[in-house]
Steps between C-alpha positions, in 0.01 A plus 500: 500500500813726565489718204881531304510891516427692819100658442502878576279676757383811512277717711566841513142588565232310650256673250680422160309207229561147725707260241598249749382366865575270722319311728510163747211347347182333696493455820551121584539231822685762677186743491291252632720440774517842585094479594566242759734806696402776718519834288842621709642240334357434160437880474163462361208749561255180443453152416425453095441188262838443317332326252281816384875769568633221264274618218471868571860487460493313147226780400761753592784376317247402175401910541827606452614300243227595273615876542848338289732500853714188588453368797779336681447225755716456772397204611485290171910602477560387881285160404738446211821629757386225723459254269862367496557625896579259733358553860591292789169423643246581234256242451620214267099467375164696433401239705720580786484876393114512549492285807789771643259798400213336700728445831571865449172618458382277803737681707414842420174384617536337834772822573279786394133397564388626769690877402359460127156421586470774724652747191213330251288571718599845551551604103097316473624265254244173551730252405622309788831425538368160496337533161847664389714286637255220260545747190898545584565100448295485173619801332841324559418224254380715268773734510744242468310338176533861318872507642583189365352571145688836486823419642530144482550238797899600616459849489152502690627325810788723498347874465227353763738394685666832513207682509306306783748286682845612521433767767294526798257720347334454131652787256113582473521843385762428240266581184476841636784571198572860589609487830822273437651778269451783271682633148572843575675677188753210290499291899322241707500537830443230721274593800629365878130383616451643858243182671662128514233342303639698221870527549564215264286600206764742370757182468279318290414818272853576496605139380218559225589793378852366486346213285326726303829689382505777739786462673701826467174694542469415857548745786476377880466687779665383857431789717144459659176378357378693081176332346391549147168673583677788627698599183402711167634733280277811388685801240788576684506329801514159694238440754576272761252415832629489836292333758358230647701253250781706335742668719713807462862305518404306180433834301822594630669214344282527168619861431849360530451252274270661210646867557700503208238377295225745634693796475581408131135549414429771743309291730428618872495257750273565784362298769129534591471483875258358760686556746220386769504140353896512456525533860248256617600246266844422713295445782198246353609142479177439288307724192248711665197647248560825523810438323428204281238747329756740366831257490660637207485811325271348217216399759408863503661701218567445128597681172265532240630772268816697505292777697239279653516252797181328734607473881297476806490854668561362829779342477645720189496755790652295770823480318816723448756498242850419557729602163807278527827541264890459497780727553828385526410144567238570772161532516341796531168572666199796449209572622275609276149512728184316448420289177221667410675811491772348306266361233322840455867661464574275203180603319334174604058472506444239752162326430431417889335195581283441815587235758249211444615548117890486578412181738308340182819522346441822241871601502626165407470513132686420274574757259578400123577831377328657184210605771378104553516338868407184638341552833421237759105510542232645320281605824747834557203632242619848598829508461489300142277726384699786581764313288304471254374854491882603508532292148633205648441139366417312789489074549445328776670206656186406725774381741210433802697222662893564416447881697437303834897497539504845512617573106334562162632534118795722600618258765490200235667646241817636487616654151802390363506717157354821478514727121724791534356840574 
């Protein structure tokens, strides 16, 4: 799958025509899993069918692939990667593999019951964890049919294995595609996921994208925790979130590292500040709502033209802007006052979005360029009209059961190739 000559990326702006994306691909074993755990673990807002996320996500990918944009899958290249990998104590069978998956399952259950019933019981889902527990262990043998047809049988007992098995906790967020890196300008860089369910995610994406011929594209950051979500470029400057997830040290370290290339296209770097949740989240050993709800920077702001963005007014107004640069191999700091403020100051209209809508996910769109978006659900009537109204071409993904893990279209897709301006 490796491809002879090393692809190029580019995203200089996260409003130019989409030519390439990546993303993970379904959601699989590892998702299911992840409804057996509490949500400070599994990091879910709710408990959804897998089975019906599975095709919302195929209805995604089909939508954008009719618009004429490639879409890369990560996890078909780390299938083929682990195809001729050797692991010590992966199962030797999809016999063995499946009855592995069901021990694992079972003890999700027996750890977490009493803690998970009382959640589904909280977030009024009427499913009991009973009648989950039930769906959990068929949806495995389905899953593992459609695995096996795909991938064939040696590489499906080894990407479930890795996926499901080879750590304490199932990699169930993992087709969340965004979060484990970003292109900014001719660079990948590879996020360093802040909760332990999702730590190892970026290894496996990194692996793929290695497979996939991206090798001397990559970036990594060392210096604290930097997730996808947070990072866009808009004009002339890089916008990165700092809060509950991202944290100041790792912007730090990415202005060192993508300086030069920045300042070659007279690109800003900034950091966009909540500085609330970047205080709190060195205390909290779990998620809390309040911050799952605006994570990243794309869970309540977004680009839509070169003068336009939609953010959430309350939180657009909780943040301040931090412009970072080098001099003389250091990095330098500014204050530059609150983001709203800042916006205005670079001739920005910011079509504001009320709270219910920015909780239903309005923000995380993805935006094609050429004034077309794919947003997440259809029932933000207000704010897709006001897209519309604005001449924008607006599809949506319908994505009612993949948004109950706290990400939409944005956080699936994460653009490889955009045109240049």
């Amino acid at each position: 799958m490796q491809r002879k000559t090393e692809p190029k990326v580019q995203v200089f702006s996260e409003i130019a025509p989409l030519k390439e994306v990546l993303v993970w691909g379904e959601p699989g074993i590892e998702a299911l899993l992840g409804q057996l755990l509490p949500k400070s673990k599994s990091l879910f807002f709710s408990y959804y069918e897998v089975s019906k996320a599975r095709e919302e996500f195929r209805g995604l990918q089909a939508l954008i692939e009719r618009e004429g944009i490639t879409v890369i899958r990560a996890k078909d290249a780390a299938a083929h990667l682990l195809d001729s990998h050797l692991f010590p104590s992966h199962p030797e069978s999809i016999k063995e593999l499946k009855s592995r998956l069901l021990q694992r399952a079972g003890e999700y259950y027996q750890t977490y019951k009493k803690i998970k019933s009382e959640e589904l019981v909280r977030s009024g889902v009427e499913s009991s964890l009973d009648d989950i527990y039930l769906q959990v262990k068929k949806d495995i043998d389905r899953i593992l049919e459609e695995d096996l047809e795909t991938f064939g049988e040696t590489a499906t007992i080894r990407i479930n294995y890795v996926l499901s098995l080879a750590k304490p906790l199932p990699l169930a967020n993992i087709f969340y595609g965004r979060d484990q890196s970003q292109t900014l300008a001719n660079k990948i860089i590879l996020s360093e996921l802040k909760w332990d369910i999702r730590k190892p995610e970026v290894g496996v994406y990194k692996e793929a994208l290695i497979e996939l011929g991206y090798r001397n594209s990559l970036v990594e950051i060392a210096s604290g925790a930097l997730e996808g979500g947070d990072m866009a470029i808009l004009e002339n400057t890089c916008y990165i979130g700092v809060g509950s997830r991202t944290e100041l040290s790792a912007v730090r370290e990415l202005c060192q590292k993508l300086w030069d290339t920045l300042e070659s296209h007279n690109i800003q770097l900034v950091a966009v500040i909540n500085r609330q949740h970047a205080e709190e989240a060195g205390r909290f050993t779990a998620p809390i709502e309040d911050h799952m709800s605006v994570m990243h920077l794309d869970m309540f702001w977004i680009p839509l033209r070169k003068k336009l963005v939609m953010a959430n007014r309350d939180e657009m107004d909780r943040r301040t802007v931090l412009r970072l640069s080098m001099k003389n191999g250091e990095v330098m700091t500014e204050e530059l006052g609150g983001f709203r403020d800042f916006l205005v100051g670079q001739g920005i209209e910011i079509m504001e979005v009320s709270l219910q809508e920015q909780r239903n996910f309005a923000t995380n769109l993805l935006n094609l360029g050429n004034d077309t978006v794919i947003v997440a659900l259809s029932k933000n009537e207000r704010v897709n009209h006001e897209l519309r109204r604005r001449g924008f071409r607006v599809m949506s993904a319908e994505l009612n059961k993949l948004v109950n893990g706290y990400g939409a279209t944005h956080c699936l897709t994460a653009p490889i190739k955009r045109s240049s301006h």
